[in-house]
C-alpha positions in Angstrom: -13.3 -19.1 -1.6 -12.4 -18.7 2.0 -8.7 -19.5 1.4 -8.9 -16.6 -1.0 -10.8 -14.8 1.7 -8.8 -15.3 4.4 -5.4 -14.6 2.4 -6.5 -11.2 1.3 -7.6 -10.7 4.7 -4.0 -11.4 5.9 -2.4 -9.6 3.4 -4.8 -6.0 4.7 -3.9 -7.4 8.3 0.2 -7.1 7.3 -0.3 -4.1 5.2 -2.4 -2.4 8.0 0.7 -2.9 10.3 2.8 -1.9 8.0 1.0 1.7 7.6 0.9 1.7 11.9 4.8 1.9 11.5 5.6 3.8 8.6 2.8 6.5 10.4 5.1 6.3 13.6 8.6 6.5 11.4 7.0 9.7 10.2 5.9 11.1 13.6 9.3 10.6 14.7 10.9 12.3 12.2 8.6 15.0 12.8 9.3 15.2 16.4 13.2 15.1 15.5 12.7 17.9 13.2 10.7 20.2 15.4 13.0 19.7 18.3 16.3 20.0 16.5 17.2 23.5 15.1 20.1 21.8 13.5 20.6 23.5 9.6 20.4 20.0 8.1 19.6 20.9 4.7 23.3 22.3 3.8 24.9 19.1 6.0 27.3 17.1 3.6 26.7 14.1 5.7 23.9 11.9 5.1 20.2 12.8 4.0 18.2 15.9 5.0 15.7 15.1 7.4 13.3 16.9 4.4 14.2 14.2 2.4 13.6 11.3 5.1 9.9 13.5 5.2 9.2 13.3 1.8 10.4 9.4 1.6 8.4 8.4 4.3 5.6 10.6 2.9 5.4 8.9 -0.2 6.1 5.5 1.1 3.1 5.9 3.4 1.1 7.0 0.4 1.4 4.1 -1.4 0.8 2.2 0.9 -2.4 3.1 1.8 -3.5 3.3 -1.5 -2.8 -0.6 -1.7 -5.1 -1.3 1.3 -8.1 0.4 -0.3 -7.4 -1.9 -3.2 -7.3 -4.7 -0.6 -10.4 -3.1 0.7 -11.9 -3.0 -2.8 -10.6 -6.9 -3.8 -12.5 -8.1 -0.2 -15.8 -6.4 -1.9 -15.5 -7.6 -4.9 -15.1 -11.1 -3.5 -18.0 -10.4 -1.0 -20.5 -9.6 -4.4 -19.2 -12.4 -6.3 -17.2 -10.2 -8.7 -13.7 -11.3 -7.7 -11.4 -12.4 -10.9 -13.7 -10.9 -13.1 -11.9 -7.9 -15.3 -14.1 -4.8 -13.9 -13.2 -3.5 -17.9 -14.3 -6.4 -20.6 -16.4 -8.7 -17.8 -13.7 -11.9 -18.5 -12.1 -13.9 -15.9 -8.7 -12.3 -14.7 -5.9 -15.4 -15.1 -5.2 -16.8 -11.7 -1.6 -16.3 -12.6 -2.3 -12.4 -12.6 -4.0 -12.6 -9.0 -1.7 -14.7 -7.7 1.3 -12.4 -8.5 -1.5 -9.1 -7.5 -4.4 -10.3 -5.7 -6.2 -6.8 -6.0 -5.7 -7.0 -9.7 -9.5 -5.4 -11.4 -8.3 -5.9 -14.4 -7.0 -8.6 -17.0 -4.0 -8.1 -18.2 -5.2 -7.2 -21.6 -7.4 -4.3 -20.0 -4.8 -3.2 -17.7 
């Protein structure tokens, strides 16, 4: 249990430092927008800096939407309720949360 504890925890650790830098990617881009008056949008060189926006964006998105599941695997394990399908009540296959540790579902119920 505290293997399992401790590698969720690194995996939120990594992911949490991973949204620190996709939050400053963004910023930047920001700040290179705002201080550029540059008409990138009709540039036939290379992406709009719209599009590196909405990337970012979406990237960042997901991103924290994976560390809530973190944060939701780390309380199920906390209650006792890790590996159990949150759907049907049966054991998720080790297999399943090896390959997605915040799995909350078997893979019949997913």
């Amino acid at each position: 249990m505290d293997t399992l504890k401790a590698a969720l925890e690194d995996r939120r650790r990594a992911l949490a430092a991973e949204i620190a830098a996709l939050e400053a990617d963004l910023r930047a881009v920001f700040e290179a927008s705002r201080e550029s008056n540059a008409d990138d949008e009709h540039d036939p060189e290379g992406s709009t800096i719209a599009y590196e926006r909405a990337q970012l964006s979406a990237v960042l998105t997901s991103a924290r939407r994976r560390l809530g599941e973190l944060d939701d695997a780390l309380t199920r394990l906390a209650a006792g309720t890790y590996g159990t399908c949150t759907v049907c009540g049966r054991p998720i296959p080790p297999e399943r949360l090896a390959a997605r540790p915040s799995a909350q579902t078997c893979v019949a119920c997913a």
